[in-house]
GUZA-514156 format. One record per residue (C-alpha): residue number from 1; residue in one letter; z negated, y, x negated. Coordinates in steps of 0.05 Angstrom, whole numbers, plus 5000, padded with zeros to 4 digits. Layout:
N
REC seq type   c3   c2   c1
REC NUM    a    Z    Y    X
...
***
This chain:
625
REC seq type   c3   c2   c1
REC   1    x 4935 1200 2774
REC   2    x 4957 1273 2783
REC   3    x 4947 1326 2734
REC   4    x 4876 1354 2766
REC   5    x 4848 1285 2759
REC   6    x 4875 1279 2692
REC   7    x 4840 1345 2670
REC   8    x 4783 1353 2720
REC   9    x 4760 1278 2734
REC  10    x 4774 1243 2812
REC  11    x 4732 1278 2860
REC  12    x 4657 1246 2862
REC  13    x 4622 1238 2936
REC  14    x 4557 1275 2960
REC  15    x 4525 1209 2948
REC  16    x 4536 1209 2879
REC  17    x 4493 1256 2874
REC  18    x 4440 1227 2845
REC  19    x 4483 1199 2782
REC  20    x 4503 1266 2768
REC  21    x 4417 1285 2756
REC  22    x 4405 1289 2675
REC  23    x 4339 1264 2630
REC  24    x 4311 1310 2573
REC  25    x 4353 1274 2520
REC  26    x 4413 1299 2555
REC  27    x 4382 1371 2591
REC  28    x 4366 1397 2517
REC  29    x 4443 1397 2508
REC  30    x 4456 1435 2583
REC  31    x 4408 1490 2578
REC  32    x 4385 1486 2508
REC  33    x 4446 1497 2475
REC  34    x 4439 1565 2482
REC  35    x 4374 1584 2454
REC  36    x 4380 1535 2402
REC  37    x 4438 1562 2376
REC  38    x 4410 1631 2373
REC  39    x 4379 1611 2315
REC  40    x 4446 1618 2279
REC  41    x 4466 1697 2309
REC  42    x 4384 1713 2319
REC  43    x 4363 1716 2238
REC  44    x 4443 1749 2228
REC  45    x 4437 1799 2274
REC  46    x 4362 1823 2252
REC  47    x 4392 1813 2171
REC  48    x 4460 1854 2188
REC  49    x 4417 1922 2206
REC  50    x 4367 1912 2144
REC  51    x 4440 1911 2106
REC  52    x 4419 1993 2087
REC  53    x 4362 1963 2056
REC  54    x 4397 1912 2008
REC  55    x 4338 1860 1982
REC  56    x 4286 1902 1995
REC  57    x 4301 1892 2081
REC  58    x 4292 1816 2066
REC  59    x 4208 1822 2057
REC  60    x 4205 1842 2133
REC  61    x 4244 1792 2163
REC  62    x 4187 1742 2153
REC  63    x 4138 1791 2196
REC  64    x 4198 1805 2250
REC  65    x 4209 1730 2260
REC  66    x 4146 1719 2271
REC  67    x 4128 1767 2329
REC  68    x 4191 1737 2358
REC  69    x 4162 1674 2352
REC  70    x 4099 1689 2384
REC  71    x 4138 1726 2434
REC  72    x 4170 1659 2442
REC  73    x 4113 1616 2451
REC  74    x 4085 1669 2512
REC  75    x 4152 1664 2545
REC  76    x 4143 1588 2537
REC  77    x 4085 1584 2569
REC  78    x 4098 1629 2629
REC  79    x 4165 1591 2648
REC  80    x 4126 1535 2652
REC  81    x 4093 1550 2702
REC  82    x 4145 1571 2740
REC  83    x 4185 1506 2737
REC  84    x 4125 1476 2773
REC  85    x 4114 1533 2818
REC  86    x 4182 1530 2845
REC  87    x 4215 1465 2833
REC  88    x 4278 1482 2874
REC  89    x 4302 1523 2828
REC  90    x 4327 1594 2822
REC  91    x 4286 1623 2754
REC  92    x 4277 1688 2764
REC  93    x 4305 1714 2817
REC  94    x 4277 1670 2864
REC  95    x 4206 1680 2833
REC  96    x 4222 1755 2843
REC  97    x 4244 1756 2909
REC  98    x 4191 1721 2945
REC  99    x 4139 1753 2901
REC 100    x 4160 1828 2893
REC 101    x 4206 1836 2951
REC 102    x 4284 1837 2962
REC 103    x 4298 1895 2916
REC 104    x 4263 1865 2846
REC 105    x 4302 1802 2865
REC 106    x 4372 1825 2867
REC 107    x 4351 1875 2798
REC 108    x 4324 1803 2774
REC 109    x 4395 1775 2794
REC 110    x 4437 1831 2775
REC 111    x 4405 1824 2705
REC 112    x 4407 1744 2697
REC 113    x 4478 1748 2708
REC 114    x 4490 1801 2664
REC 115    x 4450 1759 2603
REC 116    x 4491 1705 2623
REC 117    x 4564 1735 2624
REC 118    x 4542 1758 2545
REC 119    x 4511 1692 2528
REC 120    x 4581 1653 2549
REC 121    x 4620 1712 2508
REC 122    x 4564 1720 2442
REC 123    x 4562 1643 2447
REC 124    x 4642 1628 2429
REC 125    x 4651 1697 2386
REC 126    x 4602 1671 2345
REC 127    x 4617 1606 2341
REC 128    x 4684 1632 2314
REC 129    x 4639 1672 2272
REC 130    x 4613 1613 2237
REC 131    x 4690 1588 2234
REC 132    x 4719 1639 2206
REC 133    x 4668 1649 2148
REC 134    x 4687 1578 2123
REC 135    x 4762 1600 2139
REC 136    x 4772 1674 2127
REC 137    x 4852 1662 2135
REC 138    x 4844 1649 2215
REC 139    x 4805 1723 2224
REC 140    x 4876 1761 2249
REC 141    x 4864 1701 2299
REC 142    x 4802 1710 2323
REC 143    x 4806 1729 2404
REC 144    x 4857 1671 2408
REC 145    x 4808 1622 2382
REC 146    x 4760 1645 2428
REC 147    x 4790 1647 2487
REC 148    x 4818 1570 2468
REC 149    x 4745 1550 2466
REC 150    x 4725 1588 2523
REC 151    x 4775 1543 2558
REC 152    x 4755 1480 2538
REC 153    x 4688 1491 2555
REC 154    x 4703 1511 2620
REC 155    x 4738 1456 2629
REC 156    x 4688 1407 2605
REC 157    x 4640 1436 2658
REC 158    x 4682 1438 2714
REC 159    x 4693 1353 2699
REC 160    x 4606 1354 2729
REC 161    x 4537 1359 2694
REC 162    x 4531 1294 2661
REC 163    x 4598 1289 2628
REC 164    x 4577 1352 2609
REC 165    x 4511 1335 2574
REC 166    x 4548 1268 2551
REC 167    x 4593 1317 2512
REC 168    x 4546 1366 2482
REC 169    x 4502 1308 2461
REC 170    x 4531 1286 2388
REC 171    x 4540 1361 2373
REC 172    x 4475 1389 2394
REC 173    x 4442 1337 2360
REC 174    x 4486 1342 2297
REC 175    x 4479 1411 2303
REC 176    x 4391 1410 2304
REC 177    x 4395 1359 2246
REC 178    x 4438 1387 2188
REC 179    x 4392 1455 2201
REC 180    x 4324 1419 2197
REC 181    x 4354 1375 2134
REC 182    x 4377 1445 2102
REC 183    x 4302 1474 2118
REC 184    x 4270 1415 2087
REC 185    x 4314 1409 2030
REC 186    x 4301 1484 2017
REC 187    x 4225 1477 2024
REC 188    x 4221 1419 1968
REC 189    x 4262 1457 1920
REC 190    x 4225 1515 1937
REC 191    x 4162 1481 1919
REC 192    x 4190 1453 1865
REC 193    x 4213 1514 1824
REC 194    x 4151 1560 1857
REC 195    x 4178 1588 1900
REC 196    x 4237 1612 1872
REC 197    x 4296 1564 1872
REC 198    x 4359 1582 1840
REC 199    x 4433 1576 1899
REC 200    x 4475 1529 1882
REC 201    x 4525 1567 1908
REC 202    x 4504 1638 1896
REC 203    x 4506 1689 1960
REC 204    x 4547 1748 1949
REC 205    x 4512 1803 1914
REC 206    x 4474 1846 1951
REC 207    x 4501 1919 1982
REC 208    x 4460 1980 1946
REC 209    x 4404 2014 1979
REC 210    x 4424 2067 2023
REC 211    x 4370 2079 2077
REC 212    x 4290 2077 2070
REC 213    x 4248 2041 2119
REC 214    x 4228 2072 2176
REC 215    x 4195 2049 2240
REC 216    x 4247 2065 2277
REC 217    x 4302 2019 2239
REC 218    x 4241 1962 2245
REC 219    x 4250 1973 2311
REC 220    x 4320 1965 2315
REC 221    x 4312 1901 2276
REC 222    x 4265 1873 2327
REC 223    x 4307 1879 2383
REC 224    x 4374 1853 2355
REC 225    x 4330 1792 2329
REC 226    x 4295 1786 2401
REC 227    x 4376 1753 2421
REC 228    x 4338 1682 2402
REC 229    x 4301 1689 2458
REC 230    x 4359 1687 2503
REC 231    x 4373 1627 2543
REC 232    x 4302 1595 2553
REC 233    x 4300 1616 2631
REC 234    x 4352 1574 2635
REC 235    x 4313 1500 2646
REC 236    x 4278 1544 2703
REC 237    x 4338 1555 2740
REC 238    x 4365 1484 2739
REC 239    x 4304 1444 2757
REC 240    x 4343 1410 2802
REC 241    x 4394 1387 2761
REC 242    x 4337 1336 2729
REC 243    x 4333 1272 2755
REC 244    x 4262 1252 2782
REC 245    x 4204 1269 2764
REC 246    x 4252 1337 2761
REC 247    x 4188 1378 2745
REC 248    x 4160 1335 2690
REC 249    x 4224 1325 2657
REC 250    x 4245 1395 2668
REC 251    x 4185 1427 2629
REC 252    x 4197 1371 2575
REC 253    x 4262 1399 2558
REC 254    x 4229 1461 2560
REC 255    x 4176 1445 2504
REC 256    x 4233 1408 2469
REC 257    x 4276 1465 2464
REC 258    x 4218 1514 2449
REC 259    x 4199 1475 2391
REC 260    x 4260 1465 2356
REC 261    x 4277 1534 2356
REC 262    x 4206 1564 2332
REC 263    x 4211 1513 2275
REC 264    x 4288 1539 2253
REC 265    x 4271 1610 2265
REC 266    x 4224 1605 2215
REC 267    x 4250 1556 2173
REC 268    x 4315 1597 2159
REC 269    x 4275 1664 2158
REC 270    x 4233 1642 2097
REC 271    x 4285 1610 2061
REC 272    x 4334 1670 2072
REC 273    x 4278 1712 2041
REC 274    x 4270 1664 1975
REC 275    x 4346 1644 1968
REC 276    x 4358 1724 1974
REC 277    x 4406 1715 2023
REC 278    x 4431 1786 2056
REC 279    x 4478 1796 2117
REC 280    x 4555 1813 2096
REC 281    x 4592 1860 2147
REC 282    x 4625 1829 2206
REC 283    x 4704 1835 2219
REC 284    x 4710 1858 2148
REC 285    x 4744 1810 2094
REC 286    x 4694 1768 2058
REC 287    x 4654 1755 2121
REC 288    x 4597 1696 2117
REC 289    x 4554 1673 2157
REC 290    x 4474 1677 2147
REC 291    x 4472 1596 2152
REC 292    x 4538 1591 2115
REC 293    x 4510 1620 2055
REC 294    x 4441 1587 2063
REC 295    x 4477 1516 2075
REC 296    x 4514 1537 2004
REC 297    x 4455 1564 1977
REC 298    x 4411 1495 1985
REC 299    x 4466 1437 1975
REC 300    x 4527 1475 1947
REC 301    x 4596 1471 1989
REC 302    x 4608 1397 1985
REC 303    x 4618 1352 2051
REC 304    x 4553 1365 2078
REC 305    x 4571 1431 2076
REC 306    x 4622 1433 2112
REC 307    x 4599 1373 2163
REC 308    x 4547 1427 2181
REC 309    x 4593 1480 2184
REC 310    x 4635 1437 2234
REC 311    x 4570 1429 2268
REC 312    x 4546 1499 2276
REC 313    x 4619 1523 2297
REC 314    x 4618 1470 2363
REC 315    x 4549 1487 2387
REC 316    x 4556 1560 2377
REC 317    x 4621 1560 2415
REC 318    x 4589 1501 2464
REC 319    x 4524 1547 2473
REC 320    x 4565 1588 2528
REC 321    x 4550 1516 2564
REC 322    x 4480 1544 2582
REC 323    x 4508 1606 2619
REC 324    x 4565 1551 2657
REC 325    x 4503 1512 2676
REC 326    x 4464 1568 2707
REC 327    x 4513 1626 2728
REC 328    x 4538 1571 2778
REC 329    x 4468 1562 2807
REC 330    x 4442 1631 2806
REC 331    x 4509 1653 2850
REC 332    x 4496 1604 2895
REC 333    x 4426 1622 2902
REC 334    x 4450 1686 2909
REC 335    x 4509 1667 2967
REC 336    x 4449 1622 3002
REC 337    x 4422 1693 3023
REC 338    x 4490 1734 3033
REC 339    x 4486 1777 2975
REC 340    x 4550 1736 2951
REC 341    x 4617 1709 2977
REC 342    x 4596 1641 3013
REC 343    x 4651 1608 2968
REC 344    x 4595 1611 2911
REC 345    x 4554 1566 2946
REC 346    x 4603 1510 2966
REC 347    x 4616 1450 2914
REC 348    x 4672 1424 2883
REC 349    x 4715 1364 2867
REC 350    x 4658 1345 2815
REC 351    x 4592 1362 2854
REC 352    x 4590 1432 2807
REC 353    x 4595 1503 2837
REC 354    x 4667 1505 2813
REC 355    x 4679 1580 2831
REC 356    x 4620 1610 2795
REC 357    x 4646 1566 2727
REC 358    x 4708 1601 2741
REC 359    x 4695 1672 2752
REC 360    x 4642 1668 2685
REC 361    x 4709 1638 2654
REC 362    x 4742 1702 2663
REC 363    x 4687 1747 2653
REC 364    x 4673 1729 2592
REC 365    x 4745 1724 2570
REC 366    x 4752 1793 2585
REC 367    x 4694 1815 2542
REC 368    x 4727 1775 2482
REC 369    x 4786 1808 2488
REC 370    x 4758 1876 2496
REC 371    x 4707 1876 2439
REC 372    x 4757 1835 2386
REC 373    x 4716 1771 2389
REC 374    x 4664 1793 2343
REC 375    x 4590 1775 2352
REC 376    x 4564 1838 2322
REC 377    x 4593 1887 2376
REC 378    x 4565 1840 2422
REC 379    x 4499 1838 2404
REC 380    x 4479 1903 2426
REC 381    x 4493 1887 2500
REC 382    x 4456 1828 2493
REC 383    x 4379 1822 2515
REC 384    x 4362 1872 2559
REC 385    x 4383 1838 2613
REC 386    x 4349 1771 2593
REC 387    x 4278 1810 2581
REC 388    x 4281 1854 2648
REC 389    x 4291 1781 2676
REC 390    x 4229 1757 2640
REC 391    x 4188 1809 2658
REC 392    x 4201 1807 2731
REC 393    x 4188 1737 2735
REC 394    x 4127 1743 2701
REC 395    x 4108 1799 2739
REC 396    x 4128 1762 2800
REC 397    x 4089 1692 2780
REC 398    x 4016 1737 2780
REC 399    x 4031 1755 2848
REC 400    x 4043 1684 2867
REC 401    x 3977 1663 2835
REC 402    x 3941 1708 2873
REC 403    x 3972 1687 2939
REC 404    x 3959 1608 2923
REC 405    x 3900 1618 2891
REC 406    x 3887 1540 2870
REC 407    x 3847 1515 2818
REC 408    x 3844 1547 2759
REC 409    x 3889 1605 2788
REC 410    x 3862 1661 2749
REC 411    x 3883 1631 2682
REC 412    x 3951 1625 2707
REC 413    x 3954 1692 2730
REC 414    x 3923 1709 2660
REC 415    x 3982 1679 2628
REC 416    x 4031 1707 2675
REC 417    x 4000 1776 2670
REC 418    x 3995 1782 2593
REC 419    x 4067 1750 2584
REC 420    x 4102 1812 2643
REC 421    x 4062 1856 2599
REC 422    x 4103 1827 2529
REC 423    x 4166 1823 2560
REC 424    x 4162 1896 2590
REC 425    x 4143 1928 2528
REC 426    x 4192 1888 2494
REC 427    x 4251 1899 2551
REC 428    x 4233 1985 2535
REC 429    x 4233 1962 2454
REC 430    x 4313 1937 2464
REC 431    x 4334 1987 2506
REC 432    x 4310 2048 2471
REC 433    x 4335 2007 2400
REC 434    x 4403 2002 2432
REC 435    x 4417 2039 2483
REC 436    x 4469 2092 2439
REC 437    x 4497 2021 2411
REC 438    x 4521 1990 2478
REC 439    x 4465 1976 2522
REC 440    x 4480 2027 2570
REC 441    x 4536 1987 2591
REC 442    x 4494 1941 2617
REC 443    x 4449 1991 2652
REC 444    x 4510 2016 2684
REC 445    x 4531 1950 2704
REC 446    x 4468 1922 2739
REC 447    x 4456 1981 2793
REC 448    x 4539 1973 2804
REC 449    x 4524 1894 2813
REC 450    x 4466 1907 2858
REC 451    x 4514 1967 2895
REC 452    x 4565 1901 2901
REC 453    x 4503 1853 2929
REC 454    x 4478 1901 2990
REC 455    x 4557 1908 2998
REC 456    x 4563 1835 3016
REC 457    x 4500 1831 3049
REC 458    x 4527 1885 3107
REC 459    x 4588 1857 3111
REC 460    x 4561 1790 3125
REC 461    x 4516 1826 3171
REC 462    x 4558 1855 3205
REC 463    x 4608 1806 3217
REC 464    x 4547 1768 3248
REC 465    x 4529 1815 3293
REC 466    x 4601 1824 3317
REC 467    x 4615 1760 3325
REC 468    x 4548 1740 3368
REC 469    x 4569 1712 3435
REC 470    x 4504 1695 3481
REC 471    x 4554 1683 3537
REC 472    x 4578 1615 3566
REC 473    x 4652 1579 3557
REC 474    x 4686 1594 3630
REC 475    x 4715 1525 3643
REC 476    x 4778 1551 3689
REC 477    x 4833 1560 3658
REC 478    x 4868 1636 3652
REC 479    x 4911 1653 3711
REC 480    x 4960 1694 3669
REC 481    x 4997 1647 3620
REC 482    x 5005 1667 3551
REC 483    x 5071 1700 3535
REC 484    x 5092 1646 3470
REC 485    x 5140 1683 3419
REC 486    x 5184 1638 3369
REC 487    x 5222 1678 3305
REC 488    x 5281 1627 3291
REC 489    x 5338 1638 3238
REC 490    x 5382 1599 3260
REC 491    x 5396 1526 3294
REC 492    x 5360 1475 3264
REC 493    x 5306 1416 3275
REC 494    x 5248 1466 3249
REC 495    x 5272 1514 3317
REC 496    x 5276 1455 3358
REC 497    x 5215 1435 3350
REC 498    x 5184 1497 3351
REC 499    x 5210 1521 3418
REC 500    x 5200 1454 3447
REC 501    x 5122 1467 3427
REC 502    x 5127 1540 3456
REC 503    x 5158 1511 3521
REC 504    x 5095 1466 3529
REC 505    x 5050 1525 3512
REC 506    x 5088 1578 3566
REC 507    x 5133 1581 3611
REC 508    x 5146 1653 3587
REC 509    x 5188 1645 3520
REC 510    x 5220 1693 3480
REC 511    x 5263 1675 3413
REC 512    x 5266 1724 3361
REC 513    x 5323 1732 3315
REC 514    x 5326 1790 3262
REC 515    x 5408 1806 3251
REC 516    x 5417 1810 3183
REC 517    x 5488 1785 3183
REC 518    x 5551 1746 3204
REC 519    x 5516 1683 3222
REC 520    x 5476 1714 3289
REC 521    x 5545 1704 3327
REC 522    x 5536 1633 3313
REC 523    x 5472 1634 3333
REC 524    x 5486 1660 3397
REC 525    x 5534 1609 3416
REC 526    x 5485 1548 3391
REC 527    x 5430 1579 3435
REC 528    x 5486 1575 3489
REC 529    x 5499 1496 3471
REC 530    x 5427 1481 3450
REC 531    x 5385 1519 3498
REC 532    x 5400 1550 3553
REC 533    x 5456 1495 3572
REC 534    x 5404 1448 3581
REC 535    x 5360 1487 3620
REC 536    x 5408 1503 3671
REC 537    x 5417 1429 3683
REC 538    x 5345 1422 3690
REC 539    x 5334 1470 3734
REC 540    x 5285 1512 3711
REC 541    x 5286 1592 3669
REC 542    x 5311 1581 3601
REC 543    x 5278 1623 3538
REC 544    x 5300 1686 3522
REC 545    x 5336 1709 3459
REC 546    x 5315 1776 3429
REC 547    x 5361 1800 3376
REC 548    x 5331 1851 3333
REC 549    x 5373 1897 3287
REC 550    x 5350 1902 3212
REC 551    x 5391 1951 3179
REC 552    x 5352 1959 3108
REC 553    x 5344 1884 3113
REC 554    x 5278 1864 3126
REC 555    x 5254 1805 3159
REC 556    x 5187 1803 3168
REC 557    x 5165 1876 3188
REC 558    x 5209 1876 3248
REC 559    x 5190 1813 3277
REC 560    x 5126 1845 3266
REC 561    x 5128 1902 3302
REC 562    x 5169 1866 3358
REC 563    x 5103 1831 3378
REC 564    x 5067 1892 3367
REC 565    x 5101 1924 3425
REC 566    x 5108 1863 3475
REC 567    x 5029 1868 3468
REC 568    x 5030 1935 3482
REC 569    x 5071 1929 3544
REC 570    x 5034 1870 3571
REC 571    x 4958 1897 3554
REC 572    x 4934 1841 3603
REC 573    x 4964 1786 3574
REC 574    x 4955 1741 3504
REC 575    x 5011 1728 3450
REC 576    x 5022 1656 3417
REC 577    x 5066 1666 3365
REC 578    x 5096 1604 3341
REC 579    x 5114 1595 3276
REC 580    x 5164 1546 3250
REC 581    x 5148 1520 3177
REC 582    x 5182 1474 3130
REC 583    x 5133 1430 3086
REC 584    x 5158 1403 3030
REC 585    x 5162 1335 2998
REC 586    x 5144 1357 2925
REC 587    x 5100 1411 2903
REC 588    x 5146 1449 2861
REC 589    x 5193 1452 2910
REC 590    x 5156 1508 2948
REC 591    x 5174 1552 2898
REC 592    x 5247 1540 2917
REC 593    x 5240 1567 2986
REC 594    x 5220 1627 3021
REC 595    x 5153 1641 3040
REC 596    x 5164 1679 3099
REC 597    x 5125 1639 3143
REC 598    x 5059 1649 3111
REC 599    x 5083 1724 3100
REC 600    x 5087 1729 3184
REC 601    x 5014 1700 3197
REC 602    x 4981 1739 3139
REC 603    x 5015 1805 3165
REC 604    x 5003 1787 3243
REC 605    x 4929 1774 3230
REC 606    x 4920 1840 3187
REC 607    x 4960 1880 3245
REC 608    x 4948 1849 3301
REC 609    x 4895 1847 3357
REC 610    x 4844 1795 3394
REC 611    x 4903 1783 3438
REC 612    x 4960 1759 3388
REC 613    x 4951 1685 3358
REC 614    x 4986 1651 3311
REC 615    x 5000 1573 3309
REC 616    x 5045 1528 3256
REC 617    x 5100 1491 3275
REC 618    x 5102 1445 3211
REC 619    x 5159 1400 3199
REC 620    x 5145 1350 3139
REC 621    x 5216 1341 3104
REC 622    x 5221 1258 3101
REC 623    x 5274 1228 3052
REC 624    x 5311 1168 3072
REC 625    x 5304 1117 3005
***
């Protein structure tokens, strides 16, 4: 077993296919993870602006939560619809593209993969978050712990969907259980003592007062808090990764994941408000976590403390698992209709989009290193992109209804309708909130992604239309042989077999040599021995021997420009240049070897012409045992 097999898995067959499809049990892990565990940074990030207020911020997180929550339950509804209006897939953007037209497609796009670059980086920062609040001596440590999560959940996806939701299984479900225990636990003690049960382990005391209310920090609140919502597109976009009945089981994981979140939002809202439980300030000294405290708060910080702890720290850092699940598909969606490199929409080893996991690997690395690896500088990115996405989908599912018209069409579009109308108002709500606190980057960056898509989609375009040929093969052969061109170093089995290839090609050889030093004299008299010697006794016009001086050295430049001018003083006629190449026995010896081969090609095919080819002459070293 090599060391890809080892860390990847063996390669799986097309067939497999079908082994690869997931249930609900394990598609709540896939694309769940990600909204479920936004109940742990959702509830912080509302709490951490209502900070100014001290205790007096915590009797409006009850009303906040639940207009999310309702906001929650319309989004819920509306997606799914789409899942069984388009069953292959594609969420928004492809709901947007048919329905509203090319341009409110690739904006749809543009934003998706915008939500989903911060929902892989917010996912692990926070996770570390969580980590770090139990372990305040690993914060100097923070970006390397995230990008060492990063990595293994990269990893873990690239090994293919089901090993993937075998994985995320245990913790997910760990993860859903220790926070509904904690609820219920704090909701009999609460009743118990009247509402007013005493911490076991008291919160830090809370900051003093140093802002009033105002509308506009309400506002603020409601769009940090609107993060939870992230992440529940997701089942849209990967209807196809359900096994069958894919549409049934897709909007079951759907209503699974809905549910479970609406009941911890505001489960950990009300007992946040009762416990008296305020936010403490990110990347400072002292940092805990919302459910750290509340955890502490209901059972004290014994062993299930810190086994839910544990918990919350995997699925927050495993939630970047939803954007790994659908960046993948949404690029290839994308590539499908040239707006991306065609690479996107090619599988891998493991029946996954393998270049899409890779390029949100690095993405999202480079936001953790940029922004320290802290959740709260995050968060203010976060959203907009996820709620324009919503909206146009919504927006795009009424026109749909009203092109189907089926039974019962008008409800639908109803639904549709009144949840584009939510999501708009609420996509203007988070950008105006926090636009001065980072969301203009991602304004910026979704016209430069949509500036990138068109790019493609020309280039792809026009390499079509240059390349069209509505003309026949002409089955004679040319008249004018090709003139075949050899670079050789010196005397050895690679040149021998490469000018014996050449000869076959053309009778018209030419060997080139680039005199670098001393050993060219020898060459000449083995070409004498080796080559032309023989030729003579056959009869027939040897190759010929171009020497070509190098006086700073180089090797490949003029060999280079050599052919460069034999095609300019033979317009009329076509170039073979034959390459010899030495392939290896082991992979790390390549590194002990020039590359000039490869070097040649790469530099012939960027200055060359239509008449100037290239072919290998490959000789496979062979050890006697």
């Amino acid at each position: 077993m090599n060391i890809l097999d080892l860390i990847v898995g063996k390669p799986l067959k097309t067939s497999d296919e079908r082994a690869e499809q997931i249930g609900a049990a394990a598609g709540v892990p896939i694309f769940g993870l990600d909204a479920l565990s936004s109940a742990a940074y959702g509830p912080e990030a509302a709490l951490s602006l209502l900070m100014p207020l001290s205790l007096l911020g915590l009797r409006y997180i009850m009303p906040i939560s639940f207009a999310i929550i309702a906001l929650l339950i319309i989004v819920f509804f509306s997606y799914r619809q789409t899942i069984a209006a388009y069953p292959s897939g594609g969420g928004s953007y492809t709901v947007a593209r048919f329905n509203l037209g090319t341009s409110a497609g690739l904006l749809a796009a543009a934003a998706l993969l915008a939500d989903y670059i911060l929902t892989a980086s917010v996912g692990v920062s926070a996770g570390v978050g969580a980590l770090i609040s139990a372990l305040p001596r690993l914060q100097p440590h923070t970006v390397e712990i995230c990008v060492g999560i990063l990595a293994v959940v990269t990893i873990i996806n690239l090994r293919g969907v089901r090993e993937a939701g075998v994985a995320f299984m245990v913790p997910t479900y760990l993860f859903v259980g220790a926070l509904i225990i904690t609820i219920a636990a704090g909701l009999i003690r609460a009743a118990a003592s009247a509402g007013h049960p005493v911490p076991i382990t008291s919160p830090p005391p809370a900051p003093p007062v140093t802002q009033a209310v105002t509308y506009w920090l309400l506002l603020r609140v409601f769009a940090s808090g609107c993060t939870a919502l992230t992440g529940v597109e997701a089942v849209s976009n990967g209807v196809k990764a359900f096994r069958e009945p894919a549409v049934k089981n897709a909007q079951r994981t759907l209503t699974i994941i809905i549910l479970i979140l609406a009941i911890l939002l505001a489960g950990i809202s009300y007992l946040v408000k009762i416990y008296g439980i305020t936010a403490t300030d990110p990347g400072q000294p002292g940092y805990q976590s919302i459910l750290a405290m509340l955890i502490a708060a209901v059972f004290g910080k014994g062993i299930f403390y810190y086994v839910a702890i544990a918990s919350i720290l995997v699925v927050l850092s495993l939630s970047a698992n939803t954007a790994f699940a659908d960046f993948p598909r949404l690029c290839r969606a994308i590539a499908q209709n040239n707006y991306l490199p065609h690479l996107f929409a090619q599988r891998g080893r493991r029946l996954v989009y393998t270049q899409g996991i890779v390029v949100l690997a690095l993405l999202s690395g480079f936001l953790l290193a940029v922004f320290g690896g802290v959740t709260d500088r995050l968060i203010p990115l976060y959203a907009v992109g996820a709620f324009l996405a919503f909206t146009l989908s919504q927006a795009g599912m009424v026109q749909h209804w009203r092109k189907v018209r089926g039974p019962h069409w008008r409800k639908s579009a109803f639904i549709n309708g009144f949840g584009a109308l939510v999501t708009g108002v609420t996509t203007m709500v988070v950008l105006v909130a926090k636009f001065t606190e980072g969301a203009w980057i991602t304004l910026l960056f979704v016209p430069l992604v949509i500036l990138l898509f068109r790019q493609v989609r020309r280039h792809y375009h026009n390499i079509a239309m240059a390349t069209a040929c509505p003309c026949p093969v002409e089955p004679r052969a040319t008249a004018t042989p090709p003139i075949a061109v050899i670079p050789i170093d010196r005397w050895s089995v690679l040149t021998k077999r490469g000018l014996e290839f050449a000869c076959r090609v053309s009778t018209d050889v030419i060997a080139v040599h680039v005199e670098l030093a001393e050993h060219s004299e020898l060459l000449r008299d083995d070409w004498e021995r080796y080559v032309e010697a023989p030729f003579r006794v056959a009869g027939t016009q040897p190759p010929t021997l171009a020497i070509v001086p190098s006086p700073y050295r180089f090797v490949v430049v003029p060999i280079v420009q050599f052919v460069l001018d034999l095609s300019e003083k033979h317009p009329n006629r076509q170039i073979v240049v034959v390459i010899p190449e030495l392939v290896e026995d082991r992979w790390y010896e390549y590194f002990l070897h020039n590359q000039r081969a490869r070097l040649l090609e790469w530099t012939l095919l960027v200055r060359g012409n239509e008449r100037i080819f290239t072919v290998s002459s490959p000789y496979h070293l062979q050890r006697s045992p």
